[in-house]
C-alpha positions as CSV (number, residue, x, y, z in Angstrom):
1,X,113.7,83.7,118.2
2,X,110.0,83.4,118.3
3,X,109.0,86.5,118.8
4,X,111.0,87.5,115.2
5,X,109.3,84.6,113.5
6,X,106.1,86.4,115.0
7,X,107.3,89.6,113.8
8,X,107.7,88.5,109.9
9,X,104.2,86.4,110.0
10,X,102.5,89.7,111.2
11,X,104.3,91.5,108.9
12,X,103.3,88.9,105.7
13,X,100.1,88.5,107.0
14,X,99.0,92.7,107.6
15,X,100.5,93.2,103.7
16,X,98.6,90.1,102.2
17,X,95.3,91.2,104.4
18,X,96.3,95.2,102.7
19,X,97.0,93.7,99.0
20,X,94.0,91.7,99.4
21,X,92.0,94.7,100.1
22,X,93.5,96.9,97.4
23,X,92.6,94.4,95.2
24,X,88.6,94.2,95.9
25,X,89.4,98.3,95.4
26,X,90.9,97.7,91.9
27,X,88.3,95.0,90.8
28,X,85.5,97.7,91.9
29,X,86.9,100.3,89.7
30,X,87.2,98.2,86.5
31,X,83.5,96.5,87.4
32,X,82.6,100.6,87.6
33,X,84.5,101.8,84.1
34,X,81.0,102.1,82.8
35,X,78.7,103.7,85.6
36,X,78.2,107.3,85.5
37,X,79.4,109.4,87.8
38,X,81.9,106.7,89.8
39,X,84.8,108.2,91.0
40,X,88.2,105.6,90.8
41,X,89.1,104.6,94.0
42,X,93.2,103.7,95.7
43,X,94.5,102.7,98.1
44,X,97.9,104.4,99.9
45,X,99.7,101.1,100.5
46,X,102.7,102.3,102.3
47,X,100.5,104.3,104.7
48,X,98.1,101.4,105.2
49,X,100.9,98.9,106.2
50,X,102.9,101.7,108.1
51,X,99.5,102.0,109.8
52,X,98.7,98.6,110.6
53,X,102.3,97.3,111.8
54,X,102.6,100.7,114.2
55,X,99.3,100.4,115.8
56,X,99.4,97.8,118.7
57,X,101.5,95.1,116.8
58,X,100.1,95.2,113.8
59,X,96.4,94.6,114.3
60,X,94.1,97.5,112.6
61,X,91.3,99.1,114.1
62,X,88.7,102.2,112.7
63,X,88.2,104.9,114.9
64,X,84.3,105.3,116.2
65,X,83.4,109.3,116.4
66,X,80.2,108.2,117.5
67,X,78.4,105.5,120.0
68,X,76.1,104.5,117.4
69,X,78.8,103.4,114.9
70,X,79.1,99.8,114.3
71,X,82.1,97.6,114.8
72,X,84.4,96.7,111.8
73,X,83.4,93.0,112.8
74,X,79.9,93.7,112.9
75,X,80.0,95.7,109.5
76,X,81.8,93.8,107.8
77,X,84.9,96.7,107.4
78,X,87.7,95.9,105.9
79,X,91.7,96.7,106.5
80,X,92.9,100.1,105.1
81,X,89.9,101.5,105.3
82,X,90.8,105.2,106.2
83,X,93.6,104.9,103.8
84,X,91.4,104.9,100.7
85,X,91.4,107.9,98.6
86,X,90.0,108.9,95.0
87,X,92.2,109.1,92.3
88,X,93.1,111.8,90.1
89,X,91.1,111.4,86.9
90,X,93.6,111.9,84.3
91,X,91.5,112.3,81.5
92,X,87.9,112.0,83.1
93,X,85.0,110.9,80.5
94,X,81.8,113.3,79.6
95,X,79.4,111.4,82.2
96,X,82.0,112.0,85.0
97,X,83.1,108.6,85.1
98,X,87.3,109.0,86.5
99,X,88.3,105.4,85.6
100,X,91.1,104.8,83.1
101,X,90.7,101.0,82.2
102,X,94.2,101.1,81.3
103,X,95.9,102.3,84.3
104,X,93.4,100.1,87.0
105,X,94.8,97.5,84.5
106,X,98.2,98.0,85.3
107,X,97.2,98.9,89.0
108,X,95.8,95.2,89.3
109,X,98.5,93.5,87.6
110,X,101.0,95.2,89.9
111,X,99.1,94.3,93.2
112,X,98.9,90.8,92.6
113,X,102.6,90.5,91.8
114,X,103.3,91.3,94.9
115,X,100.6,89.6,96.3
116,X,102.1,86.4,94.9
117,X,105.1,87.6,96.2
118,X,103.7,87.5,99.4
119,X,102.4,84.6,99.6
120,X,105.7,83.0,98.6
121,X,107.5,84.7,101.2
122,X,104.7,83.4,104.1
123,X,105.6,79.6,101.8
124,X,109.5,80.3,101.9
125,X,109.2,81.1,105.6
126,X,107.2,77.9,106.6
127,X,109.5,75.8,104.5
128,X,112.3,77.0,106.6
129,X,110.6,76.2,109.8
130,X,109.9,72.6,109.1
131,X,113.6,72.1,108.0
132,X,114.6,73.0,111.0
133,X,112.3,70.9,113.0
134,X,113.5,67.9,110.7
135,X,116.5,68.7,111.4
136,X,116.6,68.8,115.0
137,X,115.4,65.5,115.5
């Protein structure tokens, strides 16, 4: 039984640790919309999460090609890392600029959704527990 309950709380927690992530992505494009030359970043959410809950139980770690590269800890690196691409411009402006306010708009919206649906799910899961603690005394 426990090990399932550990199972969904790794699960919430690796997707809320992704959305969070995405997130900082989308609030760095919009910050950007106006700075020459800045290419609109994503993030491939399904491969991230696919990523993070097959690797060793669902904990994430970057690959190091070299002996002098830092640790994620030590650098500060974030979740999802590898799994963040540019996105196609879909009409890119005359100073190279590829963000489309509109779209990382929409992009952000849709992330916290289901980032507050999430969270609800990590609530709705607790809730459950400490019923069934009350009511086994």
């Amino acid at each position: 039984m426990l090990s399932k309950i550990d199972k969904e709380m790794a699960f919430v927690q690796n997707a809320l640790n992704l959305r969070a992530r995405r997130q900082e992505i989308l609030a760095s494009n919009i910050a950007n919309s106006d700075t020459p030359n800045y290419k609109a970043r994503d993030m491939d959410f399904r491969a991230a999460l696919a990523s993070a809950l097959g690797a060793g139980g669902g904990s994430m770690t970057l690959a190091k090609t070299s002996a002098r590269h830092l640790d994620a800890g030590a650098a500060g690196g974030q979740a999802g890392g590898a799994h963040i691409k540019f996105r196609a411009a879909l009409q890119p402006s005359l100073d190279g600029n590829t963000v489309d306010p509109n779209v990382e708009r929409a992009q952000f919206t849709e992330n916290a959704l289901h980032y507050q649906f999430l969270i609800d799910r990590a609530t709705s899961t607790f809730r459950t527990l400490g019923r069934a603690l009350e009511s086994g005394r």
